[in-house]
C-alpha positions as CSV (number, residue, x, y, z in Angstrom):
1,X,-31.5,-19.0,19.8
2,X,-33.3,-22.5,20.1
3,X,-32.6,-25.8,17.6
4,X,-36.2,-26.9,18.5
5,X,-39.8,-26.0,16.4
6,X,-41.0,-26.3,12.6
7,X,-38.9,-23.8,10.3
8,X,-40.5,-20.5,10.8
9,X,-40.5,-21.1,14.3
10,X,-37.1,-21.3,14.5
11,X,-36.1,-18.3,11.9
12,X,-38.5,-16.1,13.9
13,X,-36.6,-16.8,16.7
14,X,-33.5,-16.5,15.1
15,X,-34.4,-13.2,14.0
16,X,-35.6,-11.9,17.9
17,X,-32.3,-13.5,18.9
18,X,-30.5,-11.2,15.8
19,X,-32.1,-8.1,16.7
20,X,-30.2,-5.0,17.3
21,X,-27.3,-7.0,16.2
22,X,-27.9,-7.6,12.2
23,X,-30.6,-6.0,10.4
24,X,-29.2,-8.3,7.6
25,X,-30.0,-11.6,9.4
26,X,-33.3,-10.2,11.2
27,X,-34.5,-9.6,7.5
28,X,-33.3,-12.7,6.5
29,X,-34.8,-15.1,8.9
30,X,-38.2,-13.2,8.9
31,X,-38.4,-13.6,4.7
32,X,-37.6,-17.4,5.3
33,X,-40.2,-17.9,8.4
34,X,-42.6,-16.6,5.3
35,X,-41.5,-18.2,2.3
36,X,-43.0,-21.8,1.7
37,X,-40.4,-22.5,-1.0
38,X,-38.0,-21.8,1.1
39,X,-39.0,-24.2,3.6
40,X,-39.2,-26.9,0.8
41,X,-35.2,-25.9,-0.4
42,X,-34.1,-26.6,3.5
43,X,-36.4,-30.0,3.8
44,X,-34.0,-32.3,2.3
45,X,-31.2,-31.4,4.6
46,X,-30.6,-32.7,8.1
47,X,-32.8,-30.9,11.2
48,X,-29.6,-29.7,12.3
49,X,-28.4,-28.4,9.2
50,X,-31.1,-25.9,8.5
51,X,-29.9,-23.8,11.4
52,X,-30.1,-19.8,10.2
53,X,-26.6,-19.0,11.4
54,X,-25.4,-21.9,8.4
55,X,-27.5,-21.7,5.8
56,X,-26.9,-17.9,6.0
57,X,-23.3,-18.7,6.2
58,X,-23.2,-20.8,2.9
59,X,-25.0,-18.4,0.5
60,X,-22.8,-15.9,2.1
61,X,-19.9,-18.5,1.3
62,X,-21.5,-18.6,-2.5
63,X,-22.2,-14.8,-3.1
64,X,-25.4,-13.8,-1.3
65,X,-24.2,-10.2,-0.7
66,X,-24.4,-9.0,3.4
67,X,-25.8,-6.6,3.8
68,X,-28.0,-7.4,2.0
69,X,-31.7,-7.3,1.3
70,X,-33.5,-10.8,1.4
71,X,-34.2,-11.2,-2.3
72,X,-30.2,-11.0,-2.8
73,X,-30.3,-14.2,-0.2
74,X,-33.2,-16.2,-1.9
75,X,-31.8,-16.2,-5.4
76,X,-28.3,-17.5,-4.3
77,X,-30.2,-20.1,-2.7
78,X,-32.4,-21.0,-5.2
79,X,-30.0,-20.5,-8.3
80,X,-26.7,-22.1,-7.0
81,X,-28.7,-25.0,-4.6
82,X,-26.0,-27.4,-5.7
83,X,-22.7,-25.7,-4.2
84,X,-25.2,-24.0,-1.1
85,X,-26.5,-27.6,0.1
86,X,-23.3,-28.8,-0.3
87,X,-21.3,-26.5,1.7
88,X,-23.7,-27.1,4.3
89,X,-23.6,-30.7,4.3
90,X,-19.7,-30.1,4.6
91,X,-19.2,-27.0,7.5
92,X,-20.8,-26.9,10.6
93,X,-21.0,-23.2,12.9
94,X,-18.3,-23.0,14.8
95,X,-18.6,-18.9,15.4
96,X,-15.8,-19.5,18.0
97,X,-16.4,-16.2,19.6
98,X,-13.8,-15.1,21.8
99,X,-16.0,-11.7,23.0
100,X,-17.3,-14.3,25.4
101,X,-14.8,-14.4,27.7
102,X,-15.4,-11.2,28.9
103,X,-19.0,-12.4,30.6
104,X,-17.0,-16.3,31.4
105,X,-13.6,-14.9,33.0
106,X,-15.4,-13.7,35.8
107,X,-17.2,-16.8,36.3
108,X,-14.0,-18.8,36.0
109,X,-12.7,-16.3,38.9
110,X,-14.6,-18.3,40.9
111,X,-13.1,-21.3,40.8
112,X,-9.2,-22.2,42.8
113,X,-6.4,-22.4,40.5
114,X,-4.2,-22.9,38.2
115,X,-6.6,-23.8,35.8
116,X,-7.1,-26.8,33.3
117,X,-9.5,-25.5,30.9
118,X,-11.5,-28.4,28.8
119,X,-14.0,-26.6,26.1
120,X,-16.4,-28.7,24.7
121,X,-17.3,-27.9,21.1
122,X,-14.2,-25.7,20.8
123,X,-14.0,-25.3,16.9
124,X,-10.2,-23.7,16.7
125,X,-10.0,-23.3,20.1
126,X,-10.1,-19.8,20.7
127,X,-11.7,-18.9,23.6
128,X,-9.3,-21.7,25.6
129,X,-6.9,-18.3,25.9
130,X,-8.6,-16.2,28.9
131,X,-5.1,-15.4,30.4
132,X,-4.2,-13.4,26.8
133,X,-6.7,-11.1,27.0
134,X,-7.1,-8.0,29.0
135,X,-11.2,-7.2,30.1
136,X,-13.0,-4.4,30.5
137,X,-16.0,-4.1,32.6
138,X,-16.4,-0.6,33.1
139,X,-17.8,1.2,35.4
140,X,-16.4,-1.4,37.7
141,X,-13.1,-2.3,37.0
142,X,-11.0,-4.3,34.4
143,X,-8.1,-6.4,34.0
144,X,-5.1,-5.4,31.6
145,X,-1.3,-6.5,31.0
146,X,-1.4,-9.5,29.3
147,X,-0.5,-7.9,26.5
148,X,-3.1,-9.0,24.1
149,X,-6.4,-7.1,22.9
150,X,-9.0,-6.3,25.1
151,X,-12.4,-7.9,26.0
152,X,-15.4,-5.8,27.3
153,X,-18.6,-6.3,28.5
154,X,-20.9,-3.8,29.8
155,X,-22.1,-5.1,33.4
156,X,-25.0,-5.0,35.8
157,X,-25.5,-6.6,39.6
158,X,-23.1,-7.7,41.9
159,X,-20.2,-8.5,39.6
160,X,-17.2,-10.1,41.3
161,X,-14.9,-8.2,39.0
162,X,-11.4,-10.1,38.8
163,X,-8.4,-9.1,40.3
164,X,-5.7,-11.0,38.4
165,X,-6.3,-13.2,35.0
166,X,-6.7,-16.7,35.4
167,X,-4.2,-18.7,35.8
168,X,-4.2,-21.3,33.0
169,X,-2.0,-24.2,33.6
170,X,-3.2,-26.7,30.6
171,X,-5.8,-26.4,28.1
172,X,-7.4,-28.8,25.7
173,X,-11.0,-29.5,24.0
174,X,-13.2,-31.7,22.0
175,X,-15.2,-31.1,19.0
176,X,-16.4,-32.8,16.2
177,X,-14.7,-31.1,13.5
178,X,-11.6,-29.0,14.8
179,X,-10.8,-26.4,13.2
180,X,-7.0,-25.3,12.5
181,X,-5.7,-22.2,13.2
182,X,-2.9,-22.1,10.6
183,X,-5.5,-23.6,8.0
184,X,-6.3,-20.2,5.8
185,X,-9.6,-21.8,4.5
186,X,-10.8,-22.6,7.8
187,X,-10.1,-19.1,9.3
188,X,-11.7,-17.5,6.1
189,X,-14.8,-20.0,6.9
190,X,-15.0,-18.6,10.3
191,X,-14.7,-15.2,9.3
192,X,-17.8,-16.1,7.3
193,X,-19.5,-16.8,10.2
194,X,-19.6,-13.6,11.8
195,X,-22.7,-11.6,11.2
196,X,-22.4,-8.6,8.1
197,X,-22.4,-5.8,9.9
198,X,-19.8,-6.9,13.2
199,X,-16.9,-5.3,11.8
200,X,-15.5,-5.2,15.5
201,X,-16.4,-8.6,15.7
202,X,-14.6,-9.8,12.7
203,X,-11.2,-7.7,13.7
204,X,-11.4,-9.3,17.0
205,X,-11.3,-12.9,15.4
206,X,-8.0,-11.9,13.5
207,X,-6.6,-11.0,17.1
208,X,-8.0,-13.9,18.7
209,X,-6.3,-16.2,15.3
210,X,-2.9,-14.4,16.0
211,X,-2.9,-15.0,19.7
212,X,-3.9,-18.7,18.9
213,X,-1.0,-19.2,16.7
214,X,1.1,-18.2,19.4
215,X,0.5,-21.5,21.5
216,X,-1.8,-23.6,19.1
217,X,-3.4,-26.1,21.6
218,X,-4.1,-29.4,20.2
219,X,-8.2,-30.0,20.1
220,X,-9.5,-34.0,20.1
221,X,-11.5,-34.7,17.4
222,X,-14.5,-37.0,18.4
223,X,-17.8,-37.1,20.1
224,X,-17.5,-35.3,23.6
225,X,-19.0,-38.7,25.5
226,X,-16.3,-40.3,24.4
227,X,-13.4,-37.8,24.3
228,X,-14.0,-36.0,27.6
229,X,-12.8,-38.9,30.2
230,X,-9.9,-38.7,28.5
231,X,-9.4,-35.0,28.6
232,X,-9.8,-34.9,32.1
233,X,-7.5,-37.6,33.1
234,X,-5.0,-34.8,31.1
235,X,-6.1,-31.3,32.6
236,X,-6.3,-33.0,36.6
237,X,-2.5,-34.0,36.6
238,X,-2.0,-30.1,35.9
239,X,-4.5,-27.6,37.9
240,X,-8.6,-27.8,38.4
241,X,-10.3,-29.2,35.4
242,X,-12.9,-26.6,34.4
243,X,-14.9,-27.9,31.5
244,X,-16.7,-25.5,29.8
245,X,-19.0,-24.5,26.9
246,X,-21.1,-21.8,25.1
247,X,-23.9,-22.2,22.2
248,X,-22.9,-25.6,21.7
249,X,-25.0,-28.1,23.5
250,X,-28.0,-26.5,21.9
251,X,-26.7,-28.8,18.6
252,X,-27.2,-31.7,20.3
253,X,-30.5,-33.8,20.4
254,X,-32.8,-33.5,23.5
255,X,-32.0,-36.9,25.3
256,X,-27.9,-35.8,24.3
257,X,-28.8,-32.8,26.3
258,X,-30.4,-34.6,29.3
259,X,-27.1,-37.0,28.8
260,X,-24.7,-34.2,29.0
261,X,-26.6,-32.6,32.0
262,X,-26.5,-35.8,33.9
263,X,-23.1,-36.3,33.0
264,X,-21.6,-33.1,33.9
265,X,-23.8,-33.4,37.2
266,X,-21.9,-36.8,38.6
267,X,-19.0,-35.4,37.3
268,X,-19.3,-32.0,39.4
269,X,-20.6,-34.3,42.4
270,X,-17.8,-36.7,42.5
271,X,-15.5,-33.6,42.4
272,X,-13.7,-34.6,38.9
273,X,-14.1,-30.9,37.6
274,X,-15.9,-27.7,37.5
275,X,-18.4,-27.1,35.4
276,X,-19.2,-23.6,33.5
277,X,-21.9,-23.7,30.9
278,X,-23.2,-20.7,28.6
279,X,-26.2,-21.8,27.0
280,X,-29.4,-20.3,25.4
281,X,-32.1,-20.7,28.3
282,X,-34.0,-24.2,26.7
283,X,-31.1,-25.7,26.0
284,X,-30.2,-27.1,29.3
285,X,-33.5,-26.8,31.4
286,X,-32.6,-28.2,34.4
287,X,-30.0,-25.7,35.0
288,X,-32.0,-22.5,33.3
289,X,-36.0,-23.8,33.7
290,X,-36.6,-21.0,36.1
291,X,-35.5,-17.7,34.8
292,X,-37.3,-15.3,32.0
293,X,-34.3,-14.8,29.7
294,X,-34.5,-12.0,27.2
295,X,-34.1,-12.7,24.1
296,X,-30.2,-12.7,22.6
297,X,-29.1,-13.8,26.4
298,X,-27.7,-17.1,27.5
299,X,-27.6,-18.3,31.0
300,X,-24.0,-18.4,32.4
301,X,-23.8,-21.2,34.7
302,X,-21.5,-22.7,37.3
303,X,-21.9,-26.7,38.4
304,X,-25.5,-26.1,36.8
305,X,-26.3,-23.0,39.6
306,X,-26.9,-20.0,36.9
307,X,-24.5,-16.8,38.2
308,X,-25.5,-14.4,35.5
309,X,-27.5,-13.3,32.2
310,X,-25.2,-12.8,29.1
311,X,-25.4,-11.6,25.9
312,X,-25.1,-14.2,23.1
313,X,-21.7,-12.3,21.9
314,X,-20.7,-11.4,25.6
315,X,-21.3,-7.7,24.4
316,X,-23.1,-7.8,28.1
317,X,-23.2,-9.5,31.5
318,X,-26.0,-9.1,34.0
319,X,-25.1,-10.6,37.7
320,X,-27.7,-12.5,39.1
């Protein structure tokens, strides 16, 4: 899923990245790739605010009924503009999806513990849990007793399956707008967020909200250039900083992108952390420039070297 293009670039996009995953959205974004007014509703909101995932999110928010057939979509946008735009203008996607730690766990295996875990763009925070989760990677092997729900992905390659969970000593994160855990109109806002037809997905956000509440981790809320020295002065006096991140960097501008990468790259080389990043493959092209990346995967990166292919959900992790 790319940020970049005119409008029915990016919905046509959006709906290759959606496919096999929601019929609702793939409908969706291919009626608004072809509807002109449409394209003249979204023009008076930000570039970054016309994303799919959020305006699909507001009418969803409003009424639009999903599933749903695209007609149901365009009248709630056209009829109640008003509350739409503004509940765009006000929310941001912050999907915080925790099936994604089933393709980063075994990346984060890779790095010496105990852990200080820095997410960047961590919404409420709930994929800064790794060590409360058991995994499933089957054929090849698994993790389980930590006594919360479990994680699978289905695998392919050379994965270096885990043998223990990680060992988390601190955890902490950055985002613009955190989201609370024990905020009821936050977690029904996320709820939102996940796609119609992802009932799994939406019972696994209730479990990932519950195991959240057990240890709710403070998040800073600020602009990551500013925030993150901070955060790692924190996480080093407690384990190996591991700053990670997944679909996030694809909301910043280009030359915030090339910021971040060169950031995270003197970081990495002046040994101040570890760095795992999970981004769609034009997002960060200096670390994903030379692979062909179906769509609906991300690269999965660690200190910019990509390790595997993973689906946008972590339904799936291919080894590289």
């Amino acid at each position: 899923m790319e940020m970049d293009g005119d409008v029915a670039e990016r919905y046509r996009d959006f709906a290759a990245y959606a496919e096999g995953d929601s019929d609702t959205f793939v409908e969706w974004a291919l009626g608004v790739a072809e509807d002109p007014e449409v394209h003249a509703w979204l023009s008076d909101l930000p570039r970054g605010k016309q994303q799919p995932n959020l305006v699909f999110a507001a009418a969803r928010w409003h009424g639009a009924a999903a599933p749903g057939d695209y007609a149901g979509l365009r009248k709630v946008l056209l009829e109640r503009e008003h509350e739409v735009k503004a509940t765009i203008r006000e929310r941001a996607t912050q999907t915080n999806e925790v099936g994604r730690l089933a393709t980063l766990v075994p990346v984060l295996s890779l790095v010496e513990g105990p852990l200080s875990l820095i997410e960047v763009g961590a919404s409420a925070g709930l994929c800064l849990y790794p060590d409360r989760y058991d995994y499933d990677w089957a054929p090849l092997g698994g993790l389980t007793g930590s006594g919360g729900p479990t994680l699978a992905a289905s695998p392919s390659g050379e994965l270096p399956v885990p043998t223990r969970h990680p060992e988390v000593a601190w955890r902490g994160g950055v985002d613009l707008n955190p989201l609370d855990v024990q905020d009821a109109d936050a977690m029904a806002w996320l709820t939102t967020l996940v796609w119609p037809e992802q009932d799994a997905r939406r019972e696994r956000l209730r479990a990932a909200v519950q195991v959240a509440l057990q240890e709710p981790t403070a998040i800073v809320a600020g602009d990551l250039f500013d925030a993150l020295p901070g955060l790692l002065d924190q996480a080093a006096e407690h384990g190996t900083p591991v700053v990670f991140h997944s679909a996030v960097i694809a909301y910043l501008d280009p030359a915030d992108r090339a910021r971040f990468h060169e950031l995270m790259t003197g970081l990495v080389g002046d040994g101040a952390c570890r760095w795992v990043s999970n981004e769609a493959p034009k997002v960060l092209p200096e670390v994903t420039g030379a692979y062909d990346v179906p769509a609906g995967r991300f690269v999965t990166a660690l200190d910019g070297v990509p390790v595997a292919l993973s689906h946008g959900h972590g339904h799936a992790l291919e080894w590289l």
